[in-house]
C-alpha positions in Angstrom: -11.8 -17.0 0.6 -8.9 -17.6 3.2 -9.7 -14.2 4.7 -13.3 -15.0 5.1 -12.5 -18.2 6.7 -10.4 -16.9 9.0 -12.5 -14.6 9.9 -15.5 -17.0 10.6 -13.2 -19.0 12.5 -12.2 -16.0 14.9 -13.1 -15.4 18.2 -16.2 -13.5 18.6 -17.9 -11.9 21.8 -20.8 -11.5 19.4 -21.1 -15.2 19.3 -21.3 -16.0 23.3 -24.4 -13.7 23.1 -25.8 -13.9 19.9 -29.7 -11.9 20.4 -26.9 -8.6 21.8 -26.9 -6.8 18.5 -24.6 -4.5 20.5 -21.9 -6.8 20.8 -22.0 -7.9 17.5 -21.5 -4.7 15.9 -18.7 -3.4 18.4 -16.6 -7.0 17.5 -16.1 -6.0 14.0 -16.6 -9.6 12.6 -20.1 -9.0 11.0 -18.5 -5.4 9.4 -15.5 -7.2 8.6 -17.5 -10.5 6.5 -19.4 -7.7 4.9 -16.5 -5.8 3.1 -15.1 -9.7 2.3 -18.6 -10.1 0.9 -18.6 -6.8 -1.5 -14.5 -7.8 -2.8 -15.6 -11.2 -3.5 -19.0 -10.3 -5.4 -17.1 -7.8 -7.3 -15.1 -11.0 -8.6 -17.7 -13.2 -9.4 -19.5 -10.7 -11.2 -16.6 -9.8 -13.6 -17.1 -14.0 -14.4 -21.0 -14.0 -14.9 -20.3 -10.7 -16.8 -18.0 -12.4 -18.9 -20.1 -15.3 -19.6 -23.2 -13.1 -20.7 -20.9 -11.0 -23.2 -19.6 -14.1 -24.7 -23.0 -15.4 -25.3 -24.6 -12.4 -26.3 -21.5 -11.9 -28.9 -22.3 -15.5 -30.1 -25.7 -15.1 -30.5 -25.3 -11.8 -33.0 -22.5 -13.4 -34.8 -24.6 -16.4 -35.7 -27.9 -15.5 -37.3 -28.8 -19.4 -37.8 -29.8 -19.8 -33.6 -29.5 -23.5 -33.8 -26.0 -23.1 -35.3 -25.2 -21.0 -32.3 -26.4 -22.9 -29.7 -24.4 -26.0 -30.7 -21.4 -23.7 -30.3 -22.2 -23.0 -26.8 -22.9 -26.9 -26.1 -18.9 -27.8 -27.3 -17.5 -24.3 -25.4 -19.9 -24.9 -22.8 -18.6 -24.6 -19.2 -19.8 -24.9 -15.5 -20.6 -20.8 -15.4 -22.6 -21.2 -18.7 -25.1 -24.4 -17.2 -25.4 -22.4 -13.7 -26.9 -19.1 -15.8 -29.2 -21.2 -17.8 -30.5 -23.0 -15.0 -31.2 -20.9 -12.3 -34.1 -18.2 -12.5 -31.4 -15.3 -11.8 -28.1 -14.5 -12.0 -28.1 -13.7 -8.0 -29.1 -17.7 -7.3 -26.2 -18.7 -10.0 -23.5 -16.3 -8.5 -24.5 -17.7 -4.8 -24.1 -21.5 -6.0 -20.4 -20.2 -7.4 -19.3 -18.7 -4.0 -20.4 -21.5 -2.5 -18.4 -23.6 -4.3 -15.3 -21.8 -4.1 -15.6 -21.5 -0.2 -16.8 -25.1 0.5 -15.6 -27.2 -2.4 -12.4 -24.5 -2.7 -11.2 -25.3 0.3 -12.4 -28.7 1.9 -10.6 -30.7 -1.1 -7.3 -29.6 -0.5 -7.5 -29.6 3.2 -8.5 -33.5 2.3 -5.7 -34.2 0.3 -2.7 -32.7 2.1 -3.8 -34.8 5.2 -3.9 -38.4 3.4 -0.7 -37.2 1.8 0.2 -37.0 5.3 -0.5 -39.5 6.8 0.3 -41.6 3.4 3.7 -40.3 4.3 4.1 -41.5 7.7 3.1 -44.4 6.9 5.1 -45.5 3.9 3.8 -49.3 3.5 0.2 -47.5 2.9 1.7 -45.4 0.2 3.3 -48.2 -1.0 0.2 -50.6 -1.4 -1.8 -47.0 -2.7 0.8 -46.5 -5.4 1.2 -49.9 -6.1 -2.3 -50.4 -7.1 -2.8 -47.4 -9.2 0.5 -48.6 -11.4 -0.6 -51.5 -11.8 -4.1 -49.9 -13.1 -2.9 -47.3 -14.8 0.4 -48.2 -16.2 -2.4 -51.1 -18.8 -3.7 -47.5 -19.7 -0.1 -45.8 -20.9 0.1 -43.8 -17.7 -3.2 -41.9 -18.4 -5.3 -41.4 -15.1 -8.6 -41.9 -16.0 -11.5 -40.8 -13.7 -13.9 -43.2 -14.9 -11.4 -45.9 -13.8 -11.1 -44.1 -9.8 -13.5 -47.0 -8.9 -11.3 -49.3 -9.5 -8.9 -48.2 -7.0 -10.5 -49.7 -3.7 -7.3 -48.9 -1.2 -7.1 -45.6 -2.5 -11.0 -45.3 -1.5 -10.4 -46.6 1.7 -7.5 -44.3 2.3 -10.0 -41.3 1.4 -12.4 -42.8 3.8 -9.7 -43.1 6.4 -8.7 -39.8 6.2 -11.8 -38.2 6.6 -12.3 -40.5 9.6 -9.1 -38.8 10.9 -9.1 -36.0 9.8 -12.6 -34.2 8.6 -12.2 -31.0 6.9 -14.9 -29.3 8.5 -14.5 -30.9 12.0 -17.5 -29.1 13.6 -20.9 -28.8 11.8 -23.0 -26.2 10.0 -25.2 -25.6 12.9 -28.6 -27.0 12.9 -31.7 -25.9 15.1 -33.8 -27.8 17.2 -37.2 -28.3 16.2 -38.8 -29.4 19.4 -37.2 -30.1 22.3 -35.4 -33.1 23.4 -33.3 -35.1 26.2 -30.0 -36.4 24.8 -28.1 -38.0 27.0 -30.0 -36.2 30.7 -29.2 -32.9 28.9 -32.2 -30.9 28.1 -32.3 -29.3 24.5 -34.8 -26.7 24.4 -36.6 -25.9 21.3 -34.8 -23.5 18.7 -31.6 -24.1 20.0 -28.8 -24.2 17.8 -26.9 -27.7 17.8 -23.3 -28.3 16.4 -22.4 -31.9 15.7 -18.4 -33.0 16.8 -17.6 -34.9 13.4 -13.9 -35.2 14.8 -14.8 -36.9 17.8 -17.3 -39.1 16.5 -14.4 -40.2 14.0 -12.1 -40.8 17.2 -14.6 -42.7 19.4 -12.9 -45.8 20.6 -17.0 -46.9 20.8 -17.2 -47.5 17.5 -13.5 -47.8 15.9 -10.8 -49.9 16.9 -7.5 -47.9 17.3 -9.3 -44.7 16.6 -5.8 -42.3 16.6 -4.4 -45.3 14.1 -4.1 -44.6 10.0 -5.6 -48.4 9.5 -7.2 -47.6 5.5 -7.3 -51.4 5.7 -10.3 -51.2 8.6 -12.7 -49.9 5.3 -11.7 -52.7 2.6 -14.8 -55.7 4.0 -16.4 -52.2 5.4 -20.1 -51.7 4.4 -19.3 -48.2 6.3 -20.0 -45.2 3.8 -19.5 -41.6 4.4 -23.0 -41.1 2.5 -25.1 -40.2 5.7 -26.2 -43.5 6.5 -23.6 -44.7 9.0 -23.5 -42.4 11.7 -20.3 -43.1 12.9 -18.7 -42.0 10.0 -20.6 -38.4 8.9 -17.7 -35.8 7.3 -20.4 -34.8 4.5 -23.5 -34.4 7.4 -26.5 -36.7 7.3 -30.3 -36.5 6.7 -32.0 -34.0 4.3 -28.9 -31.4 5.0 -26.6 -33.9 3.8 -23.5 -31.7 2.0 -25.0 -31.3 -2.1 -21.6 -31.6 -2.6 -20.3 -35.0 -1.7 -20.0 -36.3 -4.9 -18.1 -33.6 -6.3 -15.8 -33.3 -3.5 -14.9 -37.4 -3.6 -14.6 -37.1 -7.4 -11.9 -34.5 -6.9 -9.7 -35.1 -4.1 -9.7 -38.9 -5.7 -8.3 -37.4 -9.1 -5.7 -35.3 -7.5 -5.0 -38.5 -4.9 -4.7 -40.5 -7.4 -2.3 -38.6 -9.6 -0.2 -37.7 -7.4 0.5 -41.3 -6.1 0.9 -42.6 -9.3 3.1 -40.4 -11.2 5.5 -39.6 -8.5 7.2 -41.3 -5.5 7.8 -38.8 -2.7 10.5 -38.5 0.1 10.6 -36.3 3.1 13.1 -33.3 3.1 15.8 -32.9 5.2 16.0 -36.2 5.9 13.4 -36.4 7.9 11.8 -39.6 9.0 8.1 -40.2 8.9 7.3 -40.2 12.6 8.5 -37.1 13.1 6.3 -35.7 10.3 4.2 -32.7 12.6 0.2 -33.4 12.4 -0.5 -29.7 14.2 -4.0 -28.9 12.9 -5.5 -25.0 12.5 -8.2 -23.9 14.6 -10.8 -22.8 12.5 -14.2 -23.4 10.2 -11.8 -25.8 8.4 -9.1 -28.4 9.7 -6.3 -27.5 8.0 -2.3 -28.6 8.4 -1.1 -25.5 11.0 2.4 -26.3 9.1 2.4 -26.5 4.6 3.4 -29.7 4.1 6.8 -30.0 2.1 7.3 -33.0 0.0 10.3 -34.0 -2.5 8.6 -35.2 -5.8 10.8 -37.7 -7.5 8.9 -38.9 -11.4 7.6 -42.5 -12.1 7.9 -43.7 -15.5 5.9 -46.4 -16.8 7.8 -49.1 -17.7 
């Protein structure tokens, strides 16, 4: 999934003139996504492949059906709901890619920047962390998803950092239906469109101290990231609004949240928080250009 990233991120002369099938070929990008395509379908077939023996092996070890199927309800995984929903196994093994390369990927892009910028700015972290203990800590030091609601700075943090810092900072292209005037620029019809999320996140026409880590600006906020408020659009908007947006929150609140409440973190080498490097990678996703190194130290409950 890296690779193919990468590789979609690249510089193509293929994509300056995009009707030259010439040019595509000779840039190797298309021939390149292609053998990505064939390793990572070899993969993901060896799952679905999996998941079909185990049923079939289920199915002639029970002769009493009903007995069977309410093994495969406890055992049931996400694999298992995507084969007996979709009409083919080519739709289900499509949805899985898709997961790993947009859910795989986005999350943890999303989390290592508010652990940044929770970092270099340590009275954040500290009102973050001091919020989930004081949750959790009544629950014996369980982090409970059902309880992430709860947590209204660490929401606003989330919504902060995808503000700042959107994991996919340009958008899946979209096409022009008719054309348009935007601004005196003339849009002809069937042109392809890519929306700036990272700018719009950084307009000073619409947020106060844009380039400022203010989680706080969110807390009396009616602004969602749900599509509705245009100023603030990480997940897209309208009908092509991301299907995944309520996965993606669920998760990188669970890891957020875990991690702030079960350790306290320091910098290493003594280095001090505004000298932490915010470099990003060029690319399909906004990643740290740098891993970012953190010293974990325990919490107990007390």
């Amino acid at each position: 999934m890296h690779r193919i990233l990468q590789t979609l991120g690249g510089f193509s002369i293929g994509d300056l003139f995009p009707s030259n099938r010439f040019l595509r070929l000779i840039s190797g990008t298309e021939r390149e996504l292609n053998k990505l395509h064939q390793e990572i379908d070899v993969i993901i077939q060896g799952i679905v492949d999996e998941h079909l023996s185990r049923r079939r092996r289920r199915e002639t070890e029970h002769h009493d059906i009903a007995e069977a199927a309410e093994e495969d309800d406890n055992d049931e995984d996400l694999v298992d709901v995507l084969l007996a929903s979709t009409n083919n196994h080519l739709e289900a093994k499509a949805i899985i890619m898709d997961m790993f390369l947009a859910g795989g990927e986005t999350s943890p892009v999303t989390v290592a920047w508010a652990m940044s910028e929770l970092m270099r700015n340590p009275e954040k972290m500290e009102k973050a962390q001091r919020e989930a203990r004081q949750l959790f800590d009544r629950k014996g030091g369980v982090v409970d998803e059902s309880c992430l609601d709860e947590l209204h700075y660490l929401k606003s943090v989330i919504k902060e950092t995808l503000r700042m810092h959107p994991a996919v900072p340009l958008s899946i292209p979209r096409e022009g239906v008719e054309a348009v005037v935007i601004n005196g620029y003339r849009i002809p019809t069937k042109t392809r469109v890519i929306v700036n999320y990272w700018a719009i996140g950084r307009d000073p026409s619409y947020w106060t101290q844009p380039d400022e880590f203010m989680p706080e600006r969110f807390l009396d906020s009616s602004v969602d990231y749900k599509g509705f408020d245009f100023q603030l659009i990480p997940f897209g908007a309208g009908r092509r609004l991301c299907p995944g947006i309520n996965y993606g929150i669920a998760v990188v609140s669970l890891l957020l949240a875990n991690l702030i409440y079960h350790f306290d973190w320091k910098l290493p080498n003594q280095l001090k928080p505004q000298d932490l490097d915010m470099f990003k990678n060029l690319g399909v996703s906004a990643s740290r250009k740098n891993d970012l190194y953190l010293n974990p130290i325990p919490y107990h409950a007390p």
